[in-house]
TORPA-632060 format. One record per residue (C-alpha): residue number from 1; residue in three letters; y, x, z. Coordinates in steps of 0.02 Angstrom, whole numbers, padded with zeros to 5 digits, m for minus. Example, Ala and Ser with C-alpha at 12.3 -4.5 7.8 and 13.67 -1.06 7.14 Angstrom:
1, ALA, m00225, 00615, 00390
2, SER, m00053, 00684, 00357
This chain:
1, UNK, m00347, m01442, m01002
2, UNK, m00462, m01528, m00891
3, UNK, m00567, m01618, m00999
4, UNK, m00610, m01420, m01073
5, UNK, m00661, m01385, m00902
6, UNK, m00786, m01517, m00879
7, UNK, m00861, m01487, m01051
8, UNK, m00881, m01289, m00996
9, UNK, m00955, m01343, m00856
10, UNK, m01095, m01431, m00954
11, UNK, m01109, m01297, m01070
12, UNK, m01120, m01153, m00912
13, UNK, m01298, m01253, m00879
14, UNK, m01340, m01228, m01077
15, UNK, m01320, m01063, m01097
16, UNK, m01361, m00964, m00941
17, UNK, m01529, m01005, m00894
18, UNK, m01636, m00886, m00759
19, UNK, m01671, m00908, m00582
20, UNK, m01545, m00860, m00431
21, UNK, m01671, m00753, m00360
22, UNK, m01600, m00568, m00307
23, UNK, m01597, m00438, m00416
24, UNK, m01625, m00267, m00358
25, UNK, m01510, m00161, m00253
26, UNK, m01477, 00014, m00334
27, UNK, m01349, 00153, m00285
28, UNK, m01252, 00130, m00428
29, UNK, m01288, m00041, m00504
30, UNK, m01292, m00146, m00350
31, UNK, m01271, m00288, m00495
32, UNK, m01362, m00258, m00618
33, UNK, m01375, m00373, m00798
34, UNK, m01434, m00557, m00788
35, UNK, m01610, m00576, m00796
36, UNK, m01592, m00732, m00885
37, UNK, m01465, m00715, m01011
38, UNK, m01487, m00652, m01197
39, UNK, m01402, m00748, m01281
40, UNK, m01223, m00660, m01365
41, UNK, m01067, m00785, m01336
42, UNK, m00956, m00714, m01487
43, UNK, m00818, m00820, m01560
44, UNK, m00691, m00795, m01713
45, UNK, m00517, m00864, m01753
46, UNK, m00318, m00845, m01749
47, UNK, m00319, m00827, m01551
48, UNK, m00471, m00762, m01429
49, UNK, m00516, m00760, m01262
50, UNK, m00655, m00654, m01190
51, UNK, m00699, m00680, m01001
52, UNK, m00837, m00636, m00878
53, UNK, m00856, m00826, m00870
54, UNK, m00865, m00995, m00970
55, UNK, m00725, m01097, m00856
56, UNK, m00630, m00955, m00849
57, UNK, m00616, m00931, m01032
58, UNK, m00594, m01138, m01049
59, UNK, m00457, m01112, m00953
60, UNK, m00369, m00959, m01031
61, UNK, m00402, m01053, m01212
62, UNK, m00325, m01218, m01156
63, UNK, m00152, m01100, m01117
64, UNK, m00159, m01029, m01278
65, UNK, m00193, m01208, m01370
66, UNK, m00033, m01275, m01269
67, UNK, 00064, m01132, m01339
68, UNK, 00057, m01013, m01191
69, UNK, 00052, m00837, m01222
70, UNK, m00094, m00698, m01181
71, UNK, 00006, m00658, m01000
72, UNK, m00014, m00854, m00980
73, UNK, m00184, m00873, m01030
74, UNK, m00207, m00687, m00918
75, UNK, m00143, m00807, m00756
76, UNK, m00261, m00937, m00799
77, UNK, m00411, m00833, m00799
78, UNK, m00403, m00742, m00662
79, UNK, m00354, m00890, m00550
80, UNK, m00488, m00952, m00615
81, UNK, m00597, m00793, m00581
82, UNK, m00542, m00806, m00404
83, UNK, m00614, m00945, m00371
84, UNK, m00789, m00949, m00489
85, UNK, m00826, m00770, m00472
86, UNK, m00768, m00736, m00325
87, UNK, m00888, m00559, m00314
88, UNK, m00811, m00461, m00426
89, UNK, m00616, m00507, m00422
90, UNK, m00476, m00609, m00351
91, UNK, m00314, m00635, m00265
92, UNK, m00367, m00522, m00130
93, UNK, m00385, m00358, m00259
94, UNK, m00299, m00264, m00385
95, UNK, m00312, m00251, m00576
96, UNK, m00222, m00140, m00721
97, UNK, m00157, m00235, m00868
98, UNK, m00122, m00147, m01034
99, UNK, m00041, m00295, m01133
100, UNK, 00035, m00270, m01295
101, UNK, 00199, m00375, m01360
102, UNK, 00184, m00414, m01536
103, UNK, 00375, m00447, m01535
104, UNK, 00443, m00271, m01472
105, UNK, 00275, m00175, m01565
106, UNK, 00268, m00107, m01373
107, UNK, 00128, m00070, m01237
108, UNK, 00163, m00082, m01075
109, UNK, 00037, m00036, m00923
110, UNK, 00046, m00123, m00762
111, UNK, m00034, m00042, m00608
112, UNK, m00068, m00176, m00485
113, UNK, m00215, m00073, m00393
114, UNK, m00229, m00086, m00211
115, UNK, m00114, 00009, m00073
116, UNK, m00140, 00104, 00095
117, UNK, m00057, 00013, 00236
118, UNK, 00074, 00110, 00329
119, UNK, m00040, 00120, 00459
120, UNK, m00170, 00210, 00372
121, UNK, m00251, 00381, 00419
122, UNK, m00357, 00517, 00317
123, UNK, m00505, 00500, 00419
124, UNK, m00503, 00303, 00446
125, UNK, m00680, 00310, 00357
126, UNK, m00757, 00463, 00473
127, UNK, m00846, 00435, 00637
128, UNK, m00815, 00508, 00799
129, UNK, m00899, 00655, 00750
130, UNK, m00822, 00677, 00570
131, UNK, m00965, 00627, 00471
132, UNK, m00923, 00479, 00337
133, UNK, m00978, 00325, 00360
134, UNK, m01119, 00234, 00288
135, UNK, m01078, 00162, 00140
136, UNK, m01105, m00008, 00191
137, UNK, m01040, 00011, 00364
138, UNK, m00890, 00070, 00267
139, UNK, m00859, m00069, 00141
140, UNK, m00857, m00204, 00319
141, UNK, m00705, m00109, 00377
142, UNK, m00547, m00183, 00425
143, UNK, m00486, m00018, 00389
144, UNK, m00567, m00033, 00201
145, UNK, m00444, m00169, 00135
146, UNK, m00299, m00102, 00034
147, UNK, m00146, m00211, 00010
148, UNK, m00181, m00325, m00131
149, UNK, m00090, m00299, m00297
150, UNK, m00159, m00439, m00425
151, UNK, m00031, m00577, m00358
152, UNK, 00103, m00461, m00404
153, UNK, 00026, m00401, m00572
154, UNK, m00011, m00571, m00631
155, UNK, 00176, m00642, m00576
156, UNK, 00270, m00476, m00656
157, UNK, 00167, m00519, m00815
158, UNK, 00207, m00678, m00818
159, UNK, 00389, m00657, m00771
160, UNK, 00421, m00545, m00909
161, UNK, 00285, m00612, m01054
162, UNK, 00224, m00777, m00994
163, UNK, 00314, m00953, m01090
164, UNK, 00210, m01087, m00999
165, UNK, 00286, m01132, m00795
166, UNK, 00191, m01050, m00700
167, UNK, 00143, m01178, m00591
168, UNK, 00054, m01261, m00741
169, UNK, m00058, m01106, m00763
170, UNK, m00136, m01099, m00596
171, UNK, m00170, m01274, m00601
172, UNK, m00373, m01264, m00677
173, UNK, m00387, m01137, m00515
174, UNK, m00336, m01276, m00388
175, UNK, m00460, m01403, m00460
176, UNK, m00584, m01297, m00482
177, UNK, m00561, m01242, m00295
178, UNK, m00524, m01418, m00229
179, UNK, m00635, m01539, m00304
180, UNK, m00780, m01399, m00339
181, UNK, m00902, m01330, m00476
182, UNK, m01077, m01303, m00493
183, UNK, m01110, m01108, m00425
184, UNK, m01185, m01026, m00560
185, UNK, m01341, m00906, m00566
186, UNK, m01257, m00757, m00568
187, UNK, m01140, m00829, m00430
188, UNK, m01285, m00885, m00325
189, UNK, m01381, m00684, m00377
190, UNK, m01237, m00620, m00318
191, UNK, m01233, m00694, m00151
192, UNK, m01392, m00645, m00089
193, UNK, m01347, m00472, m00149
194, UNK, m01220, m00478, m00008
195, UNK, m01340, m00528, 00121
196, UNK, m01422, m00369, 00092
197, UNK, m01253, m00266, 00082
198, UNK, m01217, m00373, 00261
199, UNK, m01120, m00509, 00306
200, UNK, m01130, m00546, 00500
201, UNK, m00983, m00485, 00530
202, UNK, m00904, m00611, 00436
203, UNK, m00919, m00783, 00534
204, UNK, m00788, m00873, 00404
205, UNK, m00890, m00762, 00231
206, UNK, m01069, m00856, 00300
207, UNK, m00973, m01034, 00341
208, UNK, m00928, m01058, 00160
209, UNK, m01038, m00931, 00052
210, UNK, m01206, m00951, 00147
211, UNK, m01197, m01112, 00278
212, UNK, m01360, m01090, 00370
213, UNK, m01390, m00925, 00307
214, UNK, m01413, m00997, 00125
215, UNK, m01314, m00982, m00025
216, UNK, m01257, m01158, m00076
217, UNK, m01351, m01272, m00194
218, UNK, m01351, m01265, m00379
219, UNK, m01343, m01424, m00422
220, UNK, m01193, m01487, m00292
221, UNK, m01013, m01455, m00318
222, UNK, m00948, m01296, m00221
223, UNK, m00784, m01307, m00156
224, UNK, m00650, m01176, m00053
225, UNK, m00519, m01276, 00016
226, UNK, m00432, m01145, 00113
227, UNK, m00409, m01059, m00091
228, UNK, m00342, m01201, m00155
229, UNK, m00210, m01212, m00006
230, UNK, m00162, m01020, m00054
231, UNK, m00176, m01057, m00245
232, UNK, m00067, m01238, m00227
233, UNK, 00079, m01128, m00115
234, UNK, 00092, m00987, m00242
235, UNK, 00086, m01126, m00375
236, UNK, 00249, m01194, m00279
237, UNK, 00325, m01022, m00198
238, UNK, 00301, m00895, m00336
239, UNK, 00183, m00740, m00308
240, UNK, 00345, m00687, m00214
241, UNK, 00263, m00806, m00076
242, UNK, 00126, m00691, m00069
243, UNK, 00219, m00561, m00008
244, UNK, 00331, m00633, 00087
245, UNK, 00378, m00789, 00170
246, UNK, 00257, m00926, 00235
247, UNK, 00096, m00863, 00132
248, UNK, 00140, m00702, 00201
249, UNK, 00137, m00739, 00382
250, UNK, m00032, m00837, 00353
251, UNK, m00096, m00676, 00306
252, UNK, m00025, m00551, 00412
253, UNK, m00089, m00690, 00547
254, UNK, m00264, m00686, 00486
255, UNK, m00289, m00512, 00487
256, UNK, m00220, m00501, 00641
257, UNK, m00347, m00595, 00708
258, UNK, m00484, m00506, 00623
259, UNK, m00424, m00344, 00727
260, UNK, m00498, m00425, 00896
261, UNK, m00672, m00381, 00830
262, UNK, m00620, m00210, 00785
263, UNK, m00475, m00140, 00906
264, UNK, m00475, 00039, 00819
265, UNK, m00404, m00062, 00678
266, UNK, m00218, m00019, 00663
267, UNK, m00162, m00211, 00573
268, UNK, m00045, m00209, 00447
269, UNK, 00164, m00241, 00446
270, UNK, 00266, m00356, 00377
271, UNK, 00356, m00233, 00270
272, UNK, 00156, m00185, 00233
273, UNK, 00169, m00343, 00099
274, UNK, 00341, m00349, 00069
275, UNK, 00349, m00167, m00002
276, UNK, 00199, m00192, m00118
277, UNK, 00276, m00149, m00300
278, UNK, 00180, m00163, m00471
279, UNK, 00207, m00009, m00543
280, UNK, 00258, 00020, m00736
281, UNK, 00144, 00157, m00828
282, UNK, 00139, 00277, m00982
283, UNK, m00012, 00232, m01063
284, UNK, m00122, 00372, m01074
285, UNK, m00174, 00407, m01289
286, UNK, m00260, 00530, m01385
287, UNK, m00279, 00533, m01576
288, UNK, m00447, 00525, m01623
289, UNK, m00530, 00464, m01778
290, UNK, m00371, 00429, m01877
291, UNK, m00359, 00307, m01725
292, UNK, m00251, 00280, m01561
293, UNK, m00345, 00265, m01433
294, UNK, m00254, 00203, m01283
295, UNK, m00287, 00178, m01102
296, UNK, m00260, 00171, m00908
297, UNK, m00162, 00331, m00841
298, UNK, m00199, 00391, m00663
299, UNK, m00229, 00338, m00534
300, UNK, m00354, 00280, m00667
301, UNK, m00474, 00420, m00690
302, UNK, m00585, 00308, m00803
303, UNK, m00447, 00315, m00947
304, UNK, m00454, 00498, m00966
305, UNK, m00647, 00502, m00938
306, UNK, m00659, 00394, m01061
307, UNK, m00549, 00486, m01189
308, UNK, m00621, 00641, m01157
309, UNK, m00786, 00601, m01174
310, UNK, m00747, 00556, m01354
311, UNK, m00664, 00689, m01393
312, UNK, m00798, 00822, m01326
313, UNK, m00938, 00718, m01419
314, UNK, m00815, 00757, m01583
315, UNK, m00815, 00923, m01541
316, UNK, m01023, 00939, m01543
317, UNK, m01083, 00796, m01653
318, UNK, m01069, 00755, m01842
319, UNK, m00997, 00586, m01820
320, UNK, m01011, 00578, m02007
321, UNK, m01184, 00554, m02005
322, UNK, m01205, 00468, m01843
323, UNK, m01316, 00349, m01820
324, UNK, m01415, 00223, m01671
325, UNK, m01558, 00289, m01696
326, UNK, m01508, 00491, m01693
327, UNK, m01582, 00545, m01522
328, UNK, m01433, 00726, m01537
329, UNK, m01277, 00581, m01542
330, UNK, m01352, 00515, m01384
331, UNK, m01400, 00662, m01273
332, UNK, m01220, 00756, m01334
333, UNK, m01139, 00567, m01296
334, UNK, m01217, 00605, m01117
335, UNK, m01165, 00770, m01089
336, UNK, m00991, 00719, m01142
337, UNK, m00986, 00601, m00988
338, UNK, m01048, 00726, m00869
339, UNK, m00928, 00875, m00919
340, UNK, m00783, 00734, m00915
341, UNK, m00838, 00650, m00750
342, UNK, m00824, 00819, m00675
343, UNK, m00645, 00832, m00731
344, UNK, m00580, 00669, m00697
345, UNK, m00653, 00666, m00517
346, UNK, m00584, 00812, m00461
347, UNK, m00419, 00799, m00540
348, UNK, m00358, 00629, m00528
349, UNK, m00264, 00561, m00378
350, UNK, m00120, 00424, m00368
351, UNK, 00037, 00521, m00447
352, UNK, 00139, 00489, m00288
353, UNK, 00076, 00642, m00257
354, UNK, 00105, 00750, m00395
355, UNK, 00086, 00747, m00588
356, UNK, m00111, 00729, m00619
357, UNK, m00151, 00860, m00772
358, UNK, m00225, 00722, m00891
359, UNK, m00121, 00775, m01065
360, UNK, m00172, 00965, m01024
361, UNK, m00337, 00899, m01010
362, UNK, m00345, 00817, m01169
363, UNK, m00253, 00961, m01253
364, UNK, m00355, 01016, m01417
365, UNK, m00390, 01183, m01360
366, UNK, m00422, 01142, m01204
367, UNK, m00552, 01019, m01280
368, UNK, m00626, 01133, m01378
369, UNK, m00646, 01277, m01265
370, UNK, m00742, 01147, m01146
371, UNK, m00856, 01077, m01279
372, UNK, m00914, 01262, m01319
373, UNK, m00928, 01282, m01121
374, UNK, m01038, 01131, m01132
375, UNK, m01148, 01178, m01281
376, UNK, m01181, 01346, m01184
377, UNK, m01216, 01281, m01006
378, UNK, m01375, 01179, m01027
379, UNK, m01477, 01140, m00899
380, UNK, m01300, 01196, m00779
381, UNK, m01194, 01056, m00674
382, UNK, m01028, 01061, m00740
383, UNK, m00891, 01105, m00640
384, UNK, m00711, 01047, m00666
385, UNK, m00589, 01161, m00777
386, UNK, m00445, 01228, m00767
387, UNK, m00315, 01163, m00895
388, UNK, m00159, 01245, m00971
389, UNK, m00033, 01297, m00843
390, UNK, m00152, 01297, m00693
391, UNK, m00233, 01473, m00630
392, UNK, m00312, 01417, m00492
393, UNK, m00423, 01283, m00413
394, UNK, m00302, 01168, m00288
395, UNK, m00440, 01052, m00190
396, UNK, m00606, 01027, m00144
397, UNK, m00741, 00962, m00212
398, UNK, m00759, 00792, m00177
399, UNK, m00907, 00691, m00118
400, UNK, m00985, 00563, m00238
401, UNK, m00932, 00404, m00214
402, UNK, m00952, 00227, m00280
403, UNK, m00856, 00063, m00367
404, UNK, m00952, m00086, m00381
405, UNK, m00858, m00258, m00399
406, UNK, m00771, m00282, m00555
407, UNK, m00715, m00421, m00714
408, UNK, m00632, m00374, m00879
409, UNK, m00519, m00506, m00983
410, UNK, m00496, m00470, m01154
411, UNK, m00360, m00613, m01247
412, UNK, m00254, m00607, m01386
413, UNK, m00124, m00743, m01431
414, UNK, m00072, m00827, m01597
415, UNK, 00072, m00700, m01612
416, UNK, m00040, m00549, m01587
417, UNK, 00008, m00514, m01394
418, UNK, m00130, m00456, m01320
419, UNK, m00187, m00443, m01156
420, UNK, m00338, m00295, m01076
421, UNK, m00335, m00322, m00892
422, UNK, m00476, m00260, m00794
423, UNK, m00496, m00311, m00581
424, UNK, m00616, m00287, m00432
425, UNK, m00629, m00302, m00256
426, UNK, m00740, m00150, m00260
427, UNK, m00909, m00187, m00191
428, UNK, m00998, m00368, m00208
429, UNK, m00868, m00505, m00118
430, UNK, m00775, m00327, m00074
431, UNK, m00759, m00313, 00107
432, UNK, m00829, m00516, 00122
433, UNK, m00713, m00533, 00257
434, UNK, m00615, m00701, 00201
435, UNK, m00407, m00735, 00230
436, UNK, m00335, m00866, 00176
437, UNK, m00499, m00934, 00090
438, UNK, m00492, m00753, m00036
439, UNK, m00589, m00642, m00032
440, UNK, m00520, m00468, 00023
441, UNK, m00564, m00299, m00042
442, UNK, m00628, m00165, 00006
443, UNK, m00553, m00047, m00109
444, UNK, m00486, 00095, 00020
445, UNK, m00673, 00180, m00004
446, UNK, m00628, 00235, m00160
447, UNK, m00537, 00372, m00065
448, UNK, m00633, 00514, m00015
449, UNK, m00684, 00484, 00141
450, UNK, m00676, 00686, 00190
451, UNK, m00501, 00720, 00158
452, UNK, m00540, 00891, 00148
453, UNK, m00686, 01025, 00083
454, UNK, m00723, 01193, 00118
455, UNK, m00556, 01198, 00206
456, UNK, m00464, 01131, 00050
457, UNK, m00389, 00968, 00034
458, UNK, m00476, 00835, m00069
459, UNK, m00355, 00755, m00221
460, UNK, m00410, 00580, m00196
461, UNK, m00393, 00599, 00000
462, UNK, m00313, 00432, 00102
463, UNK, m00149, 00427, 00158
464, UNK, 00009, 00283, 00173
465, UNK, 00045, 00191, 00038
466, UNK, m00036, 00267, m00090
467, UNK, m00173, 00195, m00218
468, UNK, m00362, 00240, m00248
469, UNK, m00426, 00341, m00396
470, UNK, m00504, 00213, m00473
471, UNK, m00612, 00226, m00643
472, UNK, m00571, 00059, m00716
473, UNK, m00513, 00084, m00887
474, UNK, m00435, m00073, m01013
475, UNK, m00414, 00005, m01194
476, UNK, m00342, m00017, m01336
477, UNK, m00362, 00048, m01510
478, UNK, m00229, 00050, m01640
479, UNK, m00242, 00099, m01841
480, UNK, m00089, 00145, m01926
481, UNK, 00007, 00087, m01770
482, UNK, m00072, m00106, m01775
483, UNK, m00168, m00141, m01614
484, UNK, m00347, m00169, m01702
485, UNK, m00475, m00157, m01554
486, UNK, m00456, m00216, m01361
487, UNK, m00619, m00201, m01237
488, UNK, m00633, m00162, m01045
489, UNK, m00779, m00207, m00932
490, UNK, m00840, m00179, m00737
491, UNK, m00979, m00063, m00692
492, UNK, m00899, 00050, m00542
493, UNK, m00898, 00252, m00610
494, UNK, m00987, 00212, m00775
495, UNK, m00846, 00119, m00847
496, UNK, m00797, 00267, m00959
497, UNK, m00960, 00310, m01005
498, UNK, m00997, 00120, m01039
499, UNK, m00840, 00107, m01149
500, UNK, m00875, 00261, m01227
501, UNK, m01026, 00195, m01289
502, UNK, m00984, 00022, m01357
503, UNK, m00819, 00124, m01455
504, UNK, m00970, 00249, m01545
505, UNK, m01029, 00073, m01588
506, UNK, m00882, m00017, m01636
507, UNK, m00788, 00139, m01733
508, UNK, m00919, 00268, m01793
509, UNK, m01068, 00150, m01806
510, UNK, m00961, 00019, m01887
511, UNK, m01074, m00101, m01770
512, UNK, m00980, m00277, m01742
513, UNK, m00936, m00349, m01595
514, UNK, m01099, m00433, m01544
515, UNK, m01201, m00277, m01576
516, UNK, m01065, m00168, m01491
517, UNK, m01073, m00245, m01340
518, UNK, m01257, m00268, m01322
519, UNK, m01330, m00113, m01386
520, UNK, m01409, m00032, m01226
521, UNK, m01296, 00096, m01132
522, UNK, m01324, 00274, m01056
523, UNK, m01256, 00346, m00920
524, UNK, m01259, 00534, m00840
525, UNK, m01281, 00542, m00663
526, UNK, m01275, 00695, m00587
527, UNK, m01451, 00776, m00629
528, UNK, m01512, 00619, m00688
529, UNK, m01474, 00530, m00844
530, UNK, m01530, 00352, m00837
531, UNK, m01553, 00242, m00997
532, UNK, m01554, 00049, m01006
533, UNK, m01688, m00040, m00955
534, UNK, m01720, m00195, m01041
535, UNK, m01568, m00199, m01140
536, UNK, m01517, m00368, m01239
537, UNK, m01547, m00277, m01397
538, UNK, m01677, m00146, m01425
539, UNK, m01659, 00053, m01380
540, UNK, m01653, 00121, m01551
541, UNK, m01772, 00268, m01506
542, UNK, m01905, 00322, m01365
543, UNK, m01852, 00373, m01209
544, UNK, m01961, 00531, m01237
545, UNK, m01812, 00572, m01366
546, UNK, m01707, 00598, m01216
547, UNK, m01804, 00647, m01075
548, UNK, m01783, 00832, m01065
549, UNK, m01810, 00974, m00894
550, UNK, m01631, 00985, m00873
551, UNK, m01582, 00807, m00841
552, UNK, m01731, 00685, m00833
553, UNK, m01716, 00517, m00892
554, UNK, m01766, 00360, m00789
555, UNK, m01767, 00175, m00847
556, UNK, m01629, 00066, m00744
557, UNK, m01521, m00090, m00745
558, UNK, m01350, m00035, m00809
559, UNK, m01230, m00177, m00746
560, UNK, m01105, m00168, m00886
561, UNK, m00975, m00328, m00953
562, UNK, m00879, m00279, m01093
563, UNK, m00732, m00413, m01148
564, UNK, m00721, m00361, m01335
565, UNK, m00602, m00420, m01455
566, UNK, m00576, m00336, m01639
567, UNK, m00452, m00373, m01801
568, UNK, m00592, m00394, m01935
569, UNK, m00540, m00444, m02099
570, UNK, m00383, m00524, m02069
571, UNK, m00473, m00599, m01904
572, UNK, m00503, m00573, m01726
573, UNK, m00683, m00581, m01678
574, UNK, m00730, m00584, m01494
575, UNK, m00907, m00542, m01412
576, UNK, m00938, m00553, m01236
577, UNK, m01066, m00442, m01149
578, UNK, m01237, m00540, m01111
579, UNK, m01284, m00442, m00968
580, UNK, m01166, m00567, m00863
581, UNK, m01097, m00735, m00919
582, UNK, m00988, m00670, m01031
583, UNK, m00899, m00804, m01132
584, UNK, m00776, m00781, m01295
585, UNK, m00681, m00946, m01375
586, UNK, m00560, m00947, m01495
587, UNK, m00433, m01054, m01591
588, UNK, m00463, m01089, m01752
């Protein structure tokens, strides 16, 4: 396994190329595609792995080639993730998992997303004078970091789907961690990114990220030996240990002393951690296409953004003679995200507190009636609807708000288990305050931070122990009950209408996976609808095509990383996004 390693880490200087310099800072793509990368990493064979980077994907392969399973090869990655891309996930976030066992022909969902300590309050994100927080002041809070779930989600996956020790899996991690790699350029991108996000009030973040106000050098092994103490004692204890016992203390400890810096904090308790529970979903499908399309239930709202959208853009498009280059597939592909964003932000909250309405919204009627609403309300901001069984209108209005920080790993096993597991820490190096040498989210700001609107409580408002809308969104697609199609990727609130894309691709367009995943994206903003700039591959048509008085188009970086994977021809064939450093292996 370590010999892999070392050859990735010649190859990572082979095929990502570009300079470190910053990229720039936008509202909704604080990281946008690599400047330097074009190249497609795609890769075909009996097993695949698709990662947001080269060692991680070394890694996950080299459990698969020892005979580990996808939940295995899942533990190996995202250690690995932890500790090489340490801006868009770790052990100090939270991740969904759909992973399908070949074995029992079953799909399970695991929701390990972040939790609201017991000490949490609905207007921890207001100031004095009830105005929200800046958005940056926001993401520094003490009072932004929701209990971490990946520890647990990667340890119940393993407990119940995983063949390799566990210990053995986490072991690439701890080298990685102890004796160092060389930072990549996205790694390096990223960290001046956070400089301009903010970071002094982090002393332990600028120690090991930027020592003298610098990220580290590019050629010189980076190392976090305070991770690979926390990676080597839930290699010994268990992710139990994370939760409780000695681990446990060590973090309880560290945040404590974090709170001297901000007193209004309220900490967190012991029974904080030791309460934390994965919990076991219903995926959320719709039959579309002759197809099963499945995904992330709530508190996902990306899932059913993502299956509506498809299913309105049926409703007012000839799929049959769909094309790339037909300019009415794209702008009714981008009024399709709109009309679904504004359901699946005002609807979805965690289901602690009540059934969300997400198979009323997909109802057929219900679908229909909104596509017509759609076709006749140009040039009109859609408003959420009201669904089968509902007469009435039971929140507010929420705010816009933002998700930034996010990986996707795509792997499938020699058996056919697969494994779609998107996790974040929510903005870049989350809340880049550091415990326990992780890197701690910030995740809590995906509440609302008004819990209430024009006198009407908001559905995705912060209390106790409950979990964050979020609008990450791992799929899967199944023909005639055979899993045939698995893809997830980062990019905050356009997830769905990134995935929604790449599926047109991939099941209408009959695109494969390399072209899927690099064709340029779309995405409807509000009163703006903003089109790739600088795309790996081509637009297909103007950007006068699209550009109309209702919604204006504007050129932008669209920070998407899909992890796709697809049964072709007796085969699976994996493609890797190039706007990041994507990378797919497989076995032969």
């Amino acid at each position: 396994m370590q010999r892999s390693l070392f050859l990735m880490l010649g190859l990572c200087s082979l095929a990502i190329t570009g300079a470190a310099a910053a990229a720039p800072v936008s509202r909704d793509d604080p990281e946008s595609s690599d400047p330097g990368r074009r190249s497609i990493s795609t890769a075909t064979g009996s097993a695949v792995v698709v990662t947001a980077n080269p060692l991680a994907s070394a890694a996950a392969l080299d459990v698969l080639a020892e005979g580990g399973t996808a939940a295995d090869a899942l533990v190996s990655a995202q250690a690995v993730l932890a500790v090489v891309e340490p801006q868009s996930s770790g052990l100090g976030g939270g991740g969904f998992l759909l992973y399908w066992d070949a074995q029992q022909q079953s799909l399970e969902v695991l929701d390990g997303r972040e939790v609201a300590p017991s000490s949490s309050r609905p207007d921890d994100l207001l100031s004095p004078s009830g105005e929200a927080l800046p958005w940056n002041e926001a993401t520094t809070r003490l009072d932004a970091i929701g209990i971490p779930g990946t520890v647990a989600l990667l340890w119940d996956a393993h407990q119940q789907y995983g063949r390799l020790p566990w210990k053995s899996t986490l072991l690439p991690a701890i080298r990685l961690a102890r004796d160092g790699f060389l930072p990549s350029p996205r790694l390096l991108r990223s960290l001046q990114l956070a400089k301009r996000f903010g970071v002094t009030h982090s002393d332990a973040f600028q120690e090991l990220y930027l020592p003298g106000g610098q990220p580290p050098q590019a050629d010189q092994p980076f190392r976090n030996p305070a991770l690979a103490s926390t990676l080597e004692s839930l290699a010994r204890d268990g992710g139990p240990g994370f939760y409780r016992g000695t681990l446990a203390q060590q973090i309880l400890l560290e945040m404590s002393s974090l709170q001297a810096s901000e007193p209004e904090f309220q900490g967190w308790s012991a029974s904080d951690l030791d309460s934390y529970a994965v919990v076991r979903r219903q995926p959320l499908c719709s039959t579309q296409l002759k197809l099963q399309i499945c995904t992330m239930p709530p508190p996902s709202s990306g899932g059913l953004g993502l299956l509506q959208t498809l299913a309105l853009l049926m409703q007012t498009t000839d799929l049959s003679i769909s094309s790339a280059d037909d300019p009415e597939t794209w702008r009714q592909l981008a009024r399709a995200q709109a009309w679904a964003d504004a359901d699946r932000l005002y609807w979805v909250h965690d289901p602690l507190d009540g059934a969300v309405p997400a198979t009323a919204l997909l109802n057929q009627a219900y679908i229909q009636a909104r596509a017509k609403d759609m076709q006749f309300a140009a040039g009109k901001a859609p408003s959420p609807g009201l669904p089968a069984g509902i007469n009435r209108y039971p929140f507010g209005l929420p705010e816009r708000g933002r998700e930034q920080g996010t990986t996707q790993i795509t792997i499938v096993d020699v058996v056919g288990n697969i494994a779609s597991y998107t996790s974040s820490v929510e903005t870049i190096f989350g809340s880049r305050h550091l415990v326990a040498g992780m890197v701690m989210n910030n995740q809590l700001t995906d509440f609302a931070f008004q819990p209430s609107r024009q006198g009407q409580p908001v559905a995705n408002r912060r209390r106790p122990g409950r979990r964050p809308m979020s609008s990450m969104a791992p799929t899967l697609v199944f023909r005639n009950g055979r899993p045939v199609l698995a893809l997830g990727s980062p990019g905050g609130r356009s997830i769905p209408h990134l995935l929604s894309r790449v599926l047109l691709a991939s099941l209408i367009w009959n695109e494969p996976p390399e072209r899927a995943v690099a064709l340029p994206h779309l995405s409807s903003r509000g009163r703006t609808l903003v089109m790739e700039k600088d795309p790996p591959l081509p637009w297909p048509l103007q950007q006068e095509q699209l550009n109309n008085s209702n919604q204006p188009a504007r050129l932008q970086g669209i920070g998407s990383g899909t992890a796709l994977v697809q049964w072709i021809n007796g085969r699976w064939h994996g493609a890797a996004d190039p706007r990041r450093e994507g990378t797919a292996l497989a076995l032969p």
